[in-house]
Structure formats: C-alpha cells, structure tokens
FIGUVO-811345 format. One record per residue: residue number from 1; z negated, y, x negated of N, C-alpha, C in turn; residue in one letter. Coordinates in Angstrom, 2 decimals. Each point is the difference from the previous one (the first is absolute). Last residue first. Example, Ala and Ser with C-alpha at 12.3 -4.5 7.8 and 13.67 -1.06 7.14 Angstrom:
2, -7.08, -2.25, -12.85, -0.06, 1.19, -0.82, -0.73, 1.09, 0.77, S
1, 0.07, -5.72, -0.29, 0.00, 1.19, 0.89, 0.00, 1.20, -0.90, A
END
This chain:
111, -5.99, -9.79, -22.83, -1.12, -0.36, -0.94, -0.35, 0.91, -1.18, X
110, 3.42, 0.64, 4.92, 0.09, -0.13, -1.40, -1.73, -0.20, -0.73, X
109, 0.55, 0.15, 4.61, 1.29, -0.76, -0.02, -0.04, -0.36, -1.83, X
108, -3.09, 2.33, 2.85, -0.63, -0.97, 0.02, 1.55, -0.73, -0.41, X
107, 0.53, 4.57, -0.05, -1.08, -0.37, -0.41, -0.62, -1.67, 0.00, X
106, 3.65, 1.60, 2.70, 0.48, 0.19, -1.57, -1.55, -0.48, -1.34, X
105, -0.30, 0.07, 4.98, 1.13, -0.85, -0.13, 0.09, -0.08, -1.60, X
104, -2.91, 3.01, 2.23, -0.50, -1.74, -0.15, 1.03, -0.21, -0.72, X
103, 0.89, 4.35, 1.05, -0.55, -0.29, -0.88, -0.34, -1.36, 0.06, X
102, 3.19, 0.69, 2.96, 0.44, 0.34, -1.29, -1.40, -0.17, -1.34, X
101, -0.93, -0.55, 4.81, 0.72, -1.24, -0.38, 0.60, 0.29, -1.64, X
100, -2.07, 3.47, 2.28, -1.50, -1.40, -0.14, 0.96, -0.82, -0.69, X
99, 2.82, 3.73, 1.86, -0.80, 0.46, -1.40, -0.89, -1.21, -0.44, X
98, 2.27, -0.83, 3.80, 0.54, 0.00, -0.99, -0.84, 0.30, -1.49, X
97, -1.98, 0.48, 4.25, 0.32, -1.40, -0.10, 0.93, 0.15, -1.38, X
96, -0.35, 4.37, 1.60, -1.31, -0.61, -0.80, 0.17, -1.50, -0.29, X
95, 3.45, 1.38, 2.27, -0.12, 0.85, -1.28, -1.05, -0.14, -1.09, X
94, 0.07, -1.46, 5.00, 0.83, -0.95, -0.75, 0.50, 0.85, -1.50, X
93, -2.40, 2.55, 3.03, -0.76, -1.29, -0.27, 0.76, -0.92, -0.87, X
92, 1.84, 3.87, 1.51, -1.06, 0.08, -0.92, -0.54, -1.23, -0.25, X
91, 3.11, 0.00, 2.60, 0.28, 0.04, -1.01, -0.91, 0.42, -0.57, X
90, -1.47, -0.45, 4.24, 0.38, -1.35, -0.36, 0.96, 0.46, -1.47, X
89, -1.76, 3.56, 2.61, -0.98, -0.44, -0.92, 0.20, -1.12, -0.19, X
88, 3.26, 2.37, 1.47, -0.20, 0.86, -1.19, -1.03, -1.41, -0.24, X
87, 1.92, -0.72, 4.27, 0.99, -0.84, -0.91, -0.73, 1.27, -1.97, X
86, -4.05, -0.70, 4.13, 1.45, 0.27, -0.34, 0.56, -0.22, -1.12, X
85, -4.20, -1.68, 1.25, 0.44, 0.39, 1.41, 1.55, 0.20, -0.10, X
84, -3.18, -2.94, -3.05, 0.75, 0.66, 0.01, 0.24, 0.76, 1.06, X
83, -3.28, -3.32, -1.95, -0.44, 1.15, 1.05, 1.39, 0.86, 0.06, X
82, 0.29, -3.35, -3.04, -0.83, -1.20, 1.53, -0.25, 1.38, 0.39, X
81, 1.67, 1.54, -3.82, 1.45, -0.85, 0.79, -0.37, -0.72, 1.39, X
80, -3.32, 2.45, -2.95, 0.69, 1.08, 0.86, 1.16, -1.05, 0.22, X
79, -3.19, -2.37, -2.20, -0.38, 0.33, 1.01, 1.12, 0.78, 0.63, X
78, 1.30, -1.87, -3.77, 0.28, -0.86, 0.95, -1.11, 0.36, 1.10, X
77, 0.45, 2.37, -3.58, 1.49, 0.38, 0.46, -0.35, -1.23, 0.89, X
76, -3.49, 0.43, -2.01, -0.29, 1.26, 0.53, 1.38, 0.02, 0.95, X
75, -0.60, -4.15, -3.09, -1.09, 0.42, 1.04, 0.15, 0.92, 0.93, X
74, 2.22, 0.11, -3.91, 0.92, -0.69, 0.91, -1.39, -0.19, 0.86, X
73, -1.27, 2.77, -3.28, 0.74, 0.15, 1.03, 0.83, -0.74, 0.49, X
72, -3.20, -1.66, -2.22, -0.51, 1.01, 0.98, 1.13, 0.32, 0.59, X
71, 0.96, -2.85, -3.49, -0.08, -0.60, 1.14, -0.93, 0.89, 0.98, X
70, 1.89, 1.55, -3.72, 0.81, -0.39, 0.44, -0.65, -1.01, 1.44, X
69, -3.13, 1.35, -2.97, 0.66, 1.53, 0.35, 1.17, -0.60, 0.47, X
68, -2.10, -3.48, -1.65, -0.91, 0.73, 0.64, 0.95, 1.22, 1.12, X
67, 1.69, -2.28, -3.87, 0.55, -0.53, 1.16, -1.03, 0.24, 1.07, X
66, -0.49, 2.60, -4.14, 1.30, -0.14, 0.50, 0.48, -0.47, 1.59, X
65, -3.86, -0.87, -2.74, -0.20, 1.85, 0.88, 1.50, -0.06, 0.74, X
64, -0.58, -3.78, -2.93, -0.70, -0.15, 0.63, -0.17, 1.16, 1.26, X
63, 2.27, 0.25, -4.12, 0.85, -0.76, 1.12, -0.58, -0.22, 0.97, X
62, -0.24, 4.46, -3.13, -0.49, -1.46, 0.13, 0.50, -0.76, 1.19, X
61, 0.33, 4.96, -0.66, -1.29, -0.21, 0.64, -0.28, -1.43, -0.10, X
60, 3.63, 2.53, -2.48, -1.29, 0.47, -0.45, -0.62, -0.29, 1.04, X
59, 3.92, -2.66, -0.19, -0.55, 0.27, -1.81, -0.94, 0.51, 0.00, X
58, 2.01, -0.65, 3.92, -1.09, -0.80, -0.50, -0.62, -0.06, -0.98, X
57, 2.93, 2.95, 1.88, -0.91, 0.30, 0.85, -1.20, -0.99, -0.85, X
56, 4.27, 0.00, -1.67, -1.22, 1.11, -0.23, -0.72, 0.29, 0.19, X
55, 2.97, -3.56, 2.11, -0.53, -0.10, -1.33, -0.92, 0.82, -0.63, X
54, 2.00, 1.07, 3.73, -0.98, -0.70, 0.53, -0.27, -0.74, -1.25, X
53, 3.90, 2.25, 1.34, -1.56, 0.83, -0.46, -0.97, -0.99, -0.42, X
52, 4.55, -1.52, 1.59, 0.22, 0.64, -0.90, -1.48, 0.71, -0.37, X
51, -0.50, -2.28, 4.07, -0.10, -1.05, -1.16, 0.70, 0.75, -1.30, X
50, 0.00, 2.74, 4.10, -1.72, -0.30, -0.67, 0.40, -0.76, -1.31, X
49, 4.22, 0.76, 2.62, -0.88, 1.03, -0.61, -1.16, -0.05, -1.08, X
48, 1.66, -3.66, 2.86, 0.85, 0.35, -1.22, -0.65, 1.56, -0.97, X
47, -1.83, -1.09, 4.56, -0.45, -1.03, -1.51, 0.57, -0.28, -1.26, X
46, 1.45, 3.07, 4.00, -1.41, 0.34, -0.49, -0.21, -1.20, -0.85, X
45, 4.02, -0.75, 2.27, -0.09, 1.21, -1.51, -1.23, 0.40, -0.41, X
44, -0.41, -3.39, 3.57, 1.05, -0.74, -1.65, -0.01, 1.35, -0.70, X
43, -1.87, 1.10, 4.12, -0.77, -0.78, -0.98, 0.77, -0.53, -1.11, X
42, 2.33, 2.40, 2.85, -0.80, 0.88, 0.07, -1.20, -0.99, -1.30, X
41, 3.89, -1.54, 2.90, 0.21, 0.52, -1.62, -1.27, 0.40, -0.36, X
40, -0.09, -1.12, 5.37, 0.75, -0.95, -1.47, -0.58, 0.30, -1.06, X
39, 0.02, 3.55, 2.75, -1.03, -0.64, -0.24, -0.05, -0.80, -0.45, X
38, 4.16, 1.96, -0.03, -1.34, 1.02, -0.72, -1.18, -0.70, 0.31, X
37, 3.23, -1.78, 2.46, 0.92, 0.05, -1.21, -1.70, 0.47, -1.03, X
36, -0.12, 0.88, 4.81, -0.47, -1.55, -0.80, 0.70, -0.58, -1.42, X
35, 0.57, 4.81, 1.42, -0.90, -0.28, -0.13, -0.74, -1.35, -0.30, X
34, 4.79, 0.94, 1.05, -0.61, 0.44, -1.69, -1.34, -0.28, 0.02, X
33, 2.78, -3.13, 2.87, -0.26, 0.91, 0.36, -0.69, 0.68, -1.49, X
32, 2.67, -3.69, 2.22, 1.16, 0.79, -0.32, -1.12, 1.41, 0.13, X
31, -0.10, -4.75, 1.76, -1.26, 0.40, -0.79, 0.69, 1.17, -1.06, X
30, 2.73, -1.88, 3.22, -0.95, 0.93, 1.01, -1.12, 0.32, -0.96, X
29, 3.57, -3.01, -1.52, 0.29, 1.24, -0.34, -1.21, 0.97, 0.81, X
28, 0.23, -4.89, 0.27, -0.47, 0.24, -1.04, 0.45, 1.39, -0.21, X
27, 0.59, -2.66, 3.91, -1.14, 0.65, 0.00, 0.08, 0.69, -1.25, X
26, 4.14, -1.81, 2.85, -0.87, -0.53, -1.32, -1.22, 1.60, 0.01, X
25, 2.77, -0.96, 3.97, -0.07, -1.15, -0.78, -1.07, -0.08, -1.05, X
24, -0.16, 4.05, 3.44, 1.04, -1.35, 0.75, 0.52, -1.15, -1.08, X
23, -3.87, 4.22, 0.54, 0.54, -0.69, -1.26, 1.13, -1.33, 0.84, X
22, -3.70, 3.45, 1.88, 1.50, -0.03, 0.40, 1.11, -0.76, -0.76, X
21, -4.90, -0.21, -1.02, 0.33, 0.10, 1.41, 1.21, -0.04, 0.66, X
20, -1.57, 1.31, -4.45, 0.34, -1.90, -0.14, 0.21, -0.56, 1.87, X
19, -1.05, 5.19, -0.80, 1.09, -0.64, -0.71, 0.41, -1.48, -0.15, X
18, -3.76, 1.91, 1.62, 0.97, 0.11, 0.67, 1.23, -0.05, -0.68, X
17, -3.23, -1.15, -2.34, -0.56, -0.82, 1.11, 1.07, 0.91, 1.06, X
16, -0.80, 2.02, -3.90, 0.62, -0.89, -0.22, 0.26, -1.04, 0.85, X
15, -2.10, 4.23, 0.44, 1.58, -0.33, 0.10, 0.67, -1.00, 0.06, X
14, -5.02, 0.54, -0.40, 0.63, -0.44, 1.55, 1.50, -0.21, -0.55, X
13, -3.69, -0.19, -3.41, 1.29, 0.50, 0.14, 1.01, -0.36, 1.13, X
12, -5.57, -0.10, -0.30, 0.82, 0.99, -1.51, 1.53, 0.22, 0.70, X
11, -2.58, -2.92, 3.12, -0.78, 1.22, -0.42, 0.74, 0.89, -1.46, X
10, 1.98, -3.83, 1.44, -0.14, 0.67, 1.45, -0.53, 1.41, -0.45, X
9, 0.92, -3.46, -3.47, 1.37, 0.93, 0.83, -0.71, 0.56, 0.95, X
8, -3.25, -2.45, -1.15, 0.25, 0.78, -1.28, 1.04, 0.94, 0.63, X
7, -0.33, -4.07, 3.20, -1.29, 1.49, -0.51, -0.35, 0.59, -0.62, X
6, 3.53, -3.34, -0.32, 0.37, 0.82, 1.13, -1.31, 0.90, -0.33, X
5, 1.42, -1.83, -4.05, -0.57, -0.09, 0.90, 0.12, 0.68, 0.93, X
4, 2.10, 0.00, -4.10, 1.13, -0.96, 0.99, -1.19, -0.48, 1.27, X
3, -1.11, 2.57, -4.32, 0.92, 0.67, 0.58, 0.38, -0.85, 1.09, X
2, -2.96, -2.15, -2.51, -0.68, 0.75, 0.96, 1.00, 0.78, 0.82, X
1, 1.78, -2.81, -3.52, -0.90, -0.59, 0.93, -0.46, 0.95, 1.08, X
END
C-alpha cells in the first residue's frame, strides 16, 4: 500500500520514482530496491521474532501486562513511523510495529 505512494516514494525512495520514470512497459522490476525490500520485511521478522519469546514473556508478566507491553510499543513504533524523517527511523518504527504485533498476536491467540 504505502510503498506505491507517490509522497512516500518522493520523500524516502526518490530512486524508485526515477526508475518507474524511465520504465517503458512493466513497472514491477523498478521496486528492485534492498532498502524497500528491508522496510517491507522489517515488521513480519520482528513479529516472528517476538511471537517465539513472547510466551515467556507471558509466563512471568501475565497476559494482561503482556498485551499492555505489546501495545506501548506498537504505540511508540507507530509514533516514530508518523514522525519519520529518514529511511533508519521508518525501520525502526516498523520493528517496533512488529515487536506490538508479535506479542498481542500470540498472547491474545492461545487461552
């Protein structure tokens, strides 16, 4: 979704925007970039990560602390993603978004 906004592309990943520029048929290779590759991914492995922990996490702070502490920091990862300036503090953010999503996820998944 967001990757395919002109004012996202403008401010993070001009290349890409000169690249879909000179693109004479198919657009779909100009997104041919590691960093939007790395911002992508960046939350799916952070919640894969968390959700392997994140049992222990509950065993000693409870489910309740659990989805507390998972939903601060997806809070915290979804301020630095709305104040991002650069392509460092939009993976951070989406790292934290991950970490929120791995603990909720697993925690409010099993009884």
């Amino acid at each position: 979704g967001v990757t395919t906004m002109m004012p996202f592309l403008q401010k993070f990943f001009p290349d890409i925007l000169k690249k879909a520029a000179s693109a004479e048929q198919n657009t779909y290779c100009v997104y041919d970039s590691q960093m939007l590759t790395l911002f992508t991914s960046s939350l799916y492995l952070a919640g894969l990560v968390t959700s392997l922990v994140a049992s222990q996490v509950t065993s000693s702070l409870g489910r309740k602390n659990t989805i507390l502490l998972g939903g601060v920091i997806f809070l915290l990862g979804g301020a630095i993603n709305g104040g991002a300036q650069n392509i460092a503090m939009l993976i951070i953010g989406r790292i934290l978004l991950g970490f929120g999503i791995g603990f909720t996820n697993q925690v409010s998944y099993f009884k």
